[in-house]
The first five atom37 places (N, CA, C, CB, O) and aatype in JSON, in Angstrom:
{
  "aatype": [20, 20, 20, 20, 20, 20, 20, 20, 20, 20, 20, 20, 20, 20, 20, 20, 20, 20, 20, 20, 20, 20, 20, 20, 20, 20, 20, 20, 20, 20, 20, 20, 20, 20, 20, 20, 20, 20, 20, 20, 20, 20, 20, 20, 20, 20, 20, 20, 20, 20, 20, 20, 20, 20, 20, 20, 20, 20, 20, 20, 20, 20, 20, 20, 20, 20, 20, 20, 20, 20, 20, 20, 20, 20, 20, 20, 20, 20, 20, 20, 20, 20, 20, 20, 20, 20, 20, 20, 20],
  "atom_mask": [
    [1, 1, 1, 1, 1],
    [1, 1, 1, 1, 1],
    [1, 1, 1, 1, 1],
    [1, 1, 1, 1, 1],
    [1, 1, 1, 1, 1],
    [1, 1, 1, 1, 1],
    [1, 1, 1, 1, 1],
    [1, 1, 1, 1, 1],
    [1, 1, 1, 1, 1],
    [1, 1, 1, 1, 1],
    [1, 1, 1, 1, 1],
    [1, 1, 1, 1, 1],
    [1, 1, 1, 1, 1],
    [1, 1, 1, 1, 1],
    [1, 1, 1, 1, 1],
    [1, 1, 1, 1, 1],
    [1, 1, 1, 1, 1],
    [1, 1, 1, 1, 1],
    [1, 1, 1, 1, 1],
    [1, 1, 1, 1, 1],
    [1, 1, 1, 1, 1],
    [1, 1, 1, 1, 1],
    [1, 1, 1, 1, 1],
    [1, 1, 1, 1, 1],
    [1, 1, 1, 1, 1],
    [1, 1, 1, 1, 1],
    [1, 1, 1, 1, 1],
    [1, 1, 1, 1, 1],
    [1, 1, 1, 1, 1],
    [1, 1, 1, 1, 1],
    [1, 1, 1, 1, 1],
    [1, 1, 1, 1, 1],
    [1, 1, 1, 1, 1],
    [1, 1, 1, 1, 1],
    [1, 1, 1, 1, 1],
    [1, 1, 1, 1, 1],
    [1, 1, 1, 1, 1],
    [1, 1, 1, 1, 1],
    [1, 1, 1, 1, 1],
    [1, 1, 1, 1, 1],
    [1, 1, 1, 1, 1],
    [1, 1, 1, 1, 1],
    [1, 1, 1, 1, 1],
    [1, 1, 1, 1, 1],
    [1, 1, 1, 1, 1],
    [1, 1, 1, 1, 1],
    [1, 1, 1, 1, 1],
    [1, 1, 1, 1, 1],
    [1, 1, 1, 1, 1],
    [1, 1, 1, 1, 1],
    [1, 1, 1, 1, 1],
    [1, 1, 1, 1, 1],
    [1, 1, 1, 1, 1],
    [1, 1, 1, 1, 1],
    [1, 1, 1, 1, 1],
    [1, 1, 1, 1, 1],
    [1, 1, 1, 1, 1],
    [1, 1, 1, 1, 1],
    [1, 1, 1, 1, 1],
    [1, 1, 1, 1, 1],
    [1, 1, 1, 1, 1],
    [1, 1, 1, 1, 1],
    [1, 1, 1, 1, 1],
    [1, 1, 1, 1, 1],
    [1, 1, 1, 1, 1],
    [1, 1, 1, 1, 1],
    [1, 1, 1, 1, 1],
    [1, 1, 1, 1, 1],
    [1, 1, 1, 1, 1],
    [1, 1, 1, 1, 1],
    [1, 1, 1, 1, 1],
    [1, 1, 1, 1, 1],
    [1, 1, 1, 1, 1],
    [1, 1, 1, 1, 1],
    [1, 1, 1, 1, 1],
    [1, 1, 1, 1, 1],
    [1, 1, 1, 1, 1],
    [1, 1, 1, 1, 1],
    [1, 1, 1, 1, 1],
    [1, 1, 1, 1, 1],
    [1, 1, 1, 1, 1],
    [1, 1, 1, 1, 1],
    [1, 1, 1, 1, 1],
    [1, 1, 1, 1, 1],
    [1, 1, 1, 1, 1],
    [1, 1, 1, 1, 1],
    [1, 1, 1, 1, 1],
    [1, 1, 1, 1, 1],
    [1, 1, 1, 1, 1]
  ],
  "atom_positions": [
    [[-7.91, 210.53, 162.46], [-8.11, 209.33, 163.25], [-6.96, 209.17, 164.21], [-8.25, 208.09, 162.35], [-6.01, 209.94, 164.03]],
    [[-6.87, 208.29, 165.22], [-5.78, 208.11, 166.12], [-6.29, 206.5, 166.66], [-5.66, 209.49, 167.43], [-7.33, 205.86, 166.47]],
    [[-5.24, 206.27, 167.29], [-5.26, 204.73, 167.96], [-6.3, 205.21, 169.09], [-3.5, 203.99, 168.66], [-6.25, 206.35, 169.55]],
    [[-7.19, 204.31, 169.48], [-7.78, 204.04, 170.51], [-7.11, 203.63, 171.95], [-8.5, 203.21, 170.08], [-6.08, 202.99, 172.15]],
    [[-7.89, 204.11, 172.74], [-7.28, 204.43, 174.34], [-7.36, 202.55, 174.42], [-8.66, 205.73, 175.85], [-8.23, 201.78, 173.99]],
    [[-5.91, 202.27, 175.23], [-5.97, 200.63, 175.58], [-5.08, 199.79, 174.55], [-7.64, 200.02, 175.45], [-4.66, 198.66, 174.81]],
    [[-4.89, 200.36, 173.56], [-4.09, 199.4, 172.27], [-2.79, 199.81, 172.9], [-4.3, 199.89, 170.28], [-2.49, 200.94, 173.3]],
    [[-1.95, 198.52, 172.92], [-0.58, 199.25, 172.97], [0.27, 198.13, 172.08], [0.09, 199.53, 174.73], [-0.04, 196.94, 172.16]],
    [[1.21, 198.5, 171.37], [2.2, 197.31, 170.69], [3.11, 196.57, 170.99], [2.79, 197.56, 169.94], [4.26, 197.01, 171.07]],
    [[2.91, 195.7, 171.16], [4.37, 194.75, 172.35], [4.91, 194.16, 170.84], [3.66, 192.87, 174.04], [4.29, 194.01, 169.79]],
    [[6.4, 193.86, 171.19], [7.3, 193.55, 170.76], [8.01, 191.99, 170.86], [7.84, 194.44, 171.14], [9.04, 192.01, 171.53]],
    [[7.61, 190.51, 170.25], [8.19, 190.04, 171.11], [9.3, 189.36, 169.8], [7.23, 189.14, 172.22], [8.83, 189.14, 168.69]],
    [[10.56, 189.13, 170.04], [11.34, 188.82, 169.2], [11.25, 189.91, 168.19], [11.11, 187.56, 168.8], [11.35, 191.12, 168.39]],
    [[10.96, 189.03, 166.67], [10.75, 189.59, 166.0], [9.35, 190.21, 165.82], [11.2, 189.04, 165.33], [9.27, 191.24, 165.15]],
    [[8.47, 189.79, 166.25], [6.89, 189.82, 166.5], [6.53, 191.14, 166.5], [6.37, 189.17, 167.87], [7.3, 191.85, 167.15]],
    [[5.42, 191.81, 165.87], [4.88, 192.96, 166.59], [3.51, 192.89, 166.79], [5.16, 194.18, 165.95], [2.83, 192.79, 165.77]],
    [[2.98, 192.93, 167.8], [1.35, 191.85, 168.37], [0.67, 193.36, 168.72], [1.51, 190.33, 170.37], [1.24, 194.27, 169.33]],
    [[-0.26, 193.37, 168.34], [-1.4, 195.22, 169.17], [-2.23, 193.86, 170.05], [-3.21, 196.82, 167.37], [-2.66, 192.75, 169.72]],
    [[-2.16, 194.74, 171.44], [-3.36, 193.58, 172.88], [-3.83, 194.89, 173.1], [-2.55, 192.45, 174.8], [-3.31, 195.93, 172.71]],
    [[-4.84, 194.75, 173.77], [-5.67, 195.72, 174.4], [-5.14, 195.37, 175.73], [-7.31, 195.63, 174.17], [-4.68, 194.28, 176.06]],
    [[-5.27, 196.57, 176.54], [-4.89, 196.42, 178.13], [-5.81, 197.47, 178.82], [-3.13, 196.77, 178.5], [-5.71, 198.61, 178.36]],
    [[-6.49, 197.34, 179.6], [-7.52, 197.72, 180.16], [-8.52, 197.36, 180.58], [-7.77, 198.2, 179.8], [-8.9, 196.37, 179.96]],
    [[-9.57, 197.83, 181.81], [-11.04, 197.49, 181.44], [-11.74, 197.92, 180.07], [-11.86, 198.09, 182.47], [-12.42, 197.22, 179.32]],
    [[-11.5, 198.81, 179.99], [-11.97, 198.97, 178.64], [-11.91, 197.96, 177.53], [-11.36, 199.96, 178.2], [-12.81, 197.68, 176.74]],
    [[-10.72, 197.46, 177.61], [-10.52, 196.53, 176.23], [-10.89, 194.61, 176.64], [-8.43, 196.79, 175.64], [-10.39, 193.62, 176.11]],
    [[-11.7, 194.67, 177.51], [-11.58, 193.28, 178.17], [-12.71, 192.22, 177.12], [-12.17, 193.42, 180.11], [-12.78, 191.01, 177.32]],
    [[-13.4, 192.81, 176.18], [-13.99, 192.11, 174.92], [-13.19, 192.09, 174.1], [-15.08, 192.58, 174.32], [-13.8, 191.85, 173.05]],
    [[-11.88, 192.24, 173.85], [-11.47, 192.65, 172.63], [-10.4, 191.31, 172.81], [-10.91, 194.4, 172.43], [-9.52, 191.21, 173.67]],
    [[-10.76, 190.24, 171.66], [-10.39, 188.93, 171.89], [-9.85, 188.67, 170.33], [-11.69, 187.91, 172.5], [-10.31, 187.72, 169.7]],
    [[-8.86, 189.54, 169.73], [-8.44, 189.49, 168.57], [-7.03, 189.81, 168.91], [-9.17, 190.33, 167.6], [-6.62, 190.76, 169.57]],
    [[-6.29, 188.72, 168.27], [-4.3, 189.15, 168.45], [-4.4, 189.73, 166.59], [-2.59, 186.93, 168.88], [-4.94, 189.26, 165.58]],
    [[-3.63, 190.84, 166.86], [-3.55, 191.53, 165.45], [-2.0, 191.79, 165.52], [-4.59, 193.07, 165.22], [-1.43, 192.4, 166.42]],
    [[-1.37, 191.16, 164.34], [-0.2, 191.59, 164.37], [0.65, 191.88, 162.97], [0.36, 190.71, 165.15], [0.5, 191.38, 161.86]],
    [[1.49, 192.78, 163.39], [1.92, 193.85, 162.55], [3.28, 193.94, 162.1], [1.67, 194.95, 163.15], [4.17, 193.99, 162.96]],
    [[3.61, 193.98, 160.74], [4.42, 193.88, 160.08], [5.85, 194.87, 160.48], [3.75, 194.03, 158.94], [5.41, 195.79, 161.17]],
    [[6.92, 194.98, 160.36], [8.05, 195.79, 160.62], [7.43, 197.15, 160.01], [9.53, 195.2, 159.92], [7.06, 197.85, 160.96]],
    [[7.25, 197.63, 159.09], [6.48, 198.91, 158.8], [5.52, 199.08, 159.27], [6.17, 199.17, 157.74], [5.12, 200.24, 159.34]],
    [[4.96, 198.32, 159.65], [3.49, 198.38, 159.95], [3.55, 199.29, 161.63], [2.74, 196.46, 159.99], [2.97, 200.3, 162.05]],
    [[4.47, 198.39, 162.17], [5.07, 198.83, 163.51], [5.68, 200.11, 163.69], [6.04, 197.98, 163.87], [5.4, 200.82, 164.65]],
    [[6.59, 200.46, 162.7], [6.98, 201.65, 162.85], [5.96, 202.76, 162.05], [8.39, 201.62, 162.41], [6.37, 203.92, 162.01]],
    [[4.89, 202.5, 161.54], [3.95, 203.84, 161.19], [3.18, 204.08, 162.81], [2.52, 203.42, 159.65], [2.87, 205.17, 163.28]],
    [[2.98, 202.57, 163.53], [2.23, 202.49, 164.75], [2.81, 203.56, 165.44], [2.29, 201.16, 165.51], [2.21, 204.59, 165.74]],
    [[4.52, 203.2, 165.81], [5.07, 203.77, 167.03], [5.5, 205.33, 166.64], [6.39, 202.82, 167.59], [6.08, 206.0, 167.5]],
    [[5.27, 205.77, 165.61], [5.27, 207.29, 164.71], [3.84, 208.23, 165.28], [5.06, 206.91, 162.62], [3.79, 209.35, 165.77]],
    [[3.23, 207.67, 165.11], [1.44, 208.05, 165.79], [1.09, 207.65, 166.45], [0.32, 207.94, 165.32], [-0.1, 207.65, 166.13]],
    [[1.16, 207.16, 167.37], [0.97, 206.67, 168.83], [0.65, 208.17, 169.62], [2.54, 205.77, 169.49], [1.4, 209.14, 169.75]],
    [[-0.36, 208.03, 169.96], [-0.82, 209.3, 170.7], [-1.29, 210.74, 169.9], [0.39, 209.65, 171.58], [-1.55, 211.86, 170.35]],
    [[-1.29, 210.2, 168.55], [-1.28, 211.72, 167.96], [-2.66, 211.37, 167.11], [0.34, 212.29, 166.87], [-3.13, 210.23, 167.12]],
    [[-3.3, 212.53, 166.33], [-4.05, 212.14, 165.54], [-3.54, 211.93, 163.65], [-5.09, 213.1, 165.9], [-2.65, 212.65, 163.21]],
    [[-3.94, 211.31, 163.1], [-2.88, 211.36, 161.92], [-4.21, 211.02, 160.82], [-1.3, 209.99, 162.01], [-5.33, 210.72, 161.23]],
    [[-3.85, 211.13, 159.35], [-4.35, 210.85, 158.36], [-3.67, 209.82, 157.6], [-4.53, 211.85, 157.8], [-2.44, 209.76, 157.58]],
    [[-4.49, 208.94, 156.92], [-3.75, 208.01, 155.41], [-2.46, 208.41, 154.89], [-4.66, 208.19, 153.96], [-1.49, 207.66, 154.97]],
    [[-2.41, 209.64, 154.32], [-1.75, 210.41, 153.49], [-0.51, 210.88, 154.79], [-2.86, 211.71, 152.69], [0.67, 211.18, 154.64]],
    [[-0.97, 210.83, 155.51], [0.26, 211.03, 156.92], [1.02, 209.91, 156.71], [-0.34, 210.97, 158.73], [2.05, 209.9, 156.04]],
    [[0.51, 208.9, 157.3], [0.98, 207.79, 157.16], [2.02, 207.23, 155.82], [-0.15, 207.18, 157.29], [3.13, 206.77, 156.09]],
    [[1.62, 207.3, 154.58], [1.88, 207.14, 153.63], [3.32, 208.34, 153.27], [0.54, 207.14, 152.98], [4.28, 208.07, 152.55]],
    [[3.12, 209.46, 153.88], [4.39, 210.22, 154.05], [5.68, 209.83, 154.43], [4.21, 211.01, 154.79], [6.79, 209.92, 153.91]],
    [[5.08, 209.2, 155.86], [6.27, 208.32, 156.53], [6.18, 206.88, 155.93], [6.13, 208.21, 158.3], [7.26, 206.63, 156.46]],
    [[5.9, 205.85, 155.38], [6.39, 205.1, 154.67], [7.36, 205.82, 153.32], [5.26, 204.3, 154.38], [8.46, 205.31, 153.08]],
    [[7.03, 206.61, 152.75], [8.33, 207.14, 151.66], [9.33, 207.79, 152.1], [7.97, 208.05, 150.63], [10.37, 207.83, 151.43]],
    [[9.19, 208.59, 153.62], [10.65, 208.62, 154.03], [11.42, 207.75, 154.6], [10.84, 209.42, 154.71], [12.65, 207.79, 154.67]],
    [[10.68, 206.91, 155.03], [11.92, 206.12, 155.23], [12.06, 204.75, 154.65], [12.12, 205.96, 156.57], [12.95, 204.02, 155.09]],
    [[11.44, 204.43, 153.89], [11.45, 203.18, 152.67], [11.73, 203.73, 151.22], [9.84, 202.36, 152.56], [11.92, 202.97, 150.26]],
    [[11.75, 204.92, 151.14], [11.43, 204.9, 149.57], [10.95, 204.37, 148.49], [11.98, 204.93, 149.17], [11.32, 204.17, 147.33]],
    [[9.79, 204.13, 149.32], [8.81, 203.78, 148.14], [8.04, 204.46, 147.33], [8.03, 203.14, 148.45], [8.2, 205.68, 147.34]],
    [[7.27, 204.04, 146.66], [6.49, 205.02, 145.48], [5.3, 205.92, 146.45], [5.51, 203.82, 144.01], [4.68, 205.43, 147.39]],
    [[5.21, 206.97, 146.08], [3.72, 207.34, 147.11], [2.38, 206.65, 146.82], [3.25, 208.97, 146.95], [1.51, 206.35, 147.64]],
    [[2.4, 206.45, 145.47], [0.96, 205.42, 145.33], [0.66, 203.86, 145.92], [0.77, 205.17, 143.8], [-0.36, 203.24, 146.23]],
    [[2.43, 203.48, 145.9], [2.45, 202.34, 146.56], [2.04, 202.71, 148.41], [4.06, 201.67, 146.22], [1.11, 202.32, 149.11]],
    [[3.19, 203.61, 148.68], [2.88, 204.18, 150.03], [1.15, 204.1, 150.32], [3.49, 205.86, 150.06], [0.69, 203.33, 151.16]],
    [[0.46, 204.84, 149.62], [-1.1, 204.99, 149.82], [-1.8, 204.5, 150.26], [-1.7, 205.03, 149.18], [-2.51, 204.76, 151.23]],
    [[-1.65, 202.76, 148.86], [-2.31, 201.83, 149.1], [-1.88, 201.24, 150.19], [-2.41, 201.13, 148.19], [-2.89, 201.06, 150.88]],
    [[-0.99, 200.86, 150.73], [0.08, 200.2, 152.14], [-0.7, 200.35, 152.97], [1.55, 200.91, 152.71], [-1.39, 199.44, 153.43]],
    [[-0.75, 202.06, 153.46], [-1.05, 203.15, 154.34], [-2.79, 202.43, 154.24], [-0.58, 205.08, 153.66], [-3.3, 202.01, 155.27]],
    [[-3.39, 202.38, 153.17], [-5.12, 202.44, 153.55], [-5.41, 200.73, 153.89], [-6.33, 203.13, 151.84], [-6.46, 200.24, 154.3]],
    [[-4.43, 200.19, 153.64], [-4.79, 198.83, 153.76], [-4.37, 198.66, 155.89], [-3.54, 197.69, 152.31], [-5.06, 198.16, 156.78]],
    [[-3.37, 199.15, 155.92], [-3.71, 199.06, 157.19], [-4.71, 200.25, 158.14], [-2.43, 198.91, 157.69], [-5.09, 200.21, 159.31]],
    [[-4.84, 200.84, 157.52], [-6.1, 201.93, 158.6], [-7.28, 200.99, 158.0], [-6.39, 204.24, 158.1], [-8.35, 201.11, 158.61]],
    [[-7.27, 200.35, 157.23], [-8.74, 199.42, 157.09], [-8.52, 198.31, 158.19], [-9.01, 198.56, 155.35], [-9.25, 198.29, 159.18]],
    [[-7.61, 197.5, 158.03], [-7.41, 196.31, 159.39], [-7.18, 196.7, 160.6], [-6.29, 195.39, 159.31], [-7.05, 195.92, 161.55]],
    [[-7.08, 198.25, 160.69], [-6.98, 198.63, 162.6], [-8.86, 198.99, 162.49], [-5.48, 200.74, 163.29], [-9.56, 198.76, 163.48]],
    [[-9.31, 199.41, 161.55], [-10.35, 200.06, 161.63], [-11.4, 199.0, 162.14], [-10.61, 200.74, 160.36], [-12.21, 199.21, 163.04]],
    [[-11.21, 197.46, 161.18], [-12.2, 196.58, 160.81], [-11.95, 195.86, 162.87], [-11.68, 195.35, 158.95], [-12.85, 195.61, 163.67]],
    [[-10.58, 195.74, 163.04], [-10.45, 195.44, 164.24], [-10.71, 196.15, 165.44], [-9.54, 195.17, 164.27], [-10.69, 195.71, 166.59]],
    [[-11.01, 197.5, 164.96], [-11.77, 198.55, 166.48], [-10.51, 198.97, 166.84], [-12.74, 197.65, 168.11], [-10.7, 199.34, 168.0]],
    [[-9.39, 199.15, 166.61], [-7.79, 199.68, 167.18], [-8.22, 201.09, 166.77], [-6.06, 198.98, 166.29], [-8.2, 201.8, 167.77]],
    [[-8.5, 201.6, 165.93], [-8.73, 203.2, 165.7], [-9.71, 204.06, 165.77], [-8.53, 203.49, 164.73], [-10.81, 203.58, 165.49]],
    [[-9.69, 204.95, 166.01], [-10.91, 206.18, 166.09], [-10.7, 206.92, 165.21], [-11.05, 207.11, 167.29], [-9.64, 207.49, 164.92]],
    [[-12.11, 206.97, 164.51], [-11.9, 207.37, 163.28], [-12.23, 208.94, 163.58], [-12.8, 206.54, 162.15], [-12.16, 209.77, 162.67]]
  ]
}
């Protein structure tokens, strides 16, 4: 899967907000926003194609967390980019 063409992650303060920018994205009337990890699995795959288990890689290197914890983390957000149209599956 990979992010969809038009999502990009703005930054504001502490904030991390996904907007659509484009014609393409001009229905897309949902502010989705994203946790400090959440942000940095974003800005890790940004442009690339990646898997769960990708994802969940890079949460244990650089959190050290459990990988099962990692997993679940990892699938809970490819479900809320998914349910929100941010990803191509």
């Amino acid at each position: 899967m990979k992010i969809a063409e038009g999502f990009v992650l703005r930054t504001l303060g502490k904030d991390h907000i996904v907007v659509g920018e484009g014609l393409a994205q001009v229905n897309f009337n949902k502010m989705v926003s994203l946790n400090a990890s959440a942000a940095f699995l974003w800005k890790e795959v940004e442009g690339k194609e990646f898997t769960t288990e990708q994802l969940a890689d890079l949460l244990v290197s650089k959190y050290e967390v459990a990988r099962e914890v990692a997993l679940k983390d990892a699938a809970a957000l490819v479900d809320k980019l998914l349910e929100a149209g941010i990803l191509e599956a």
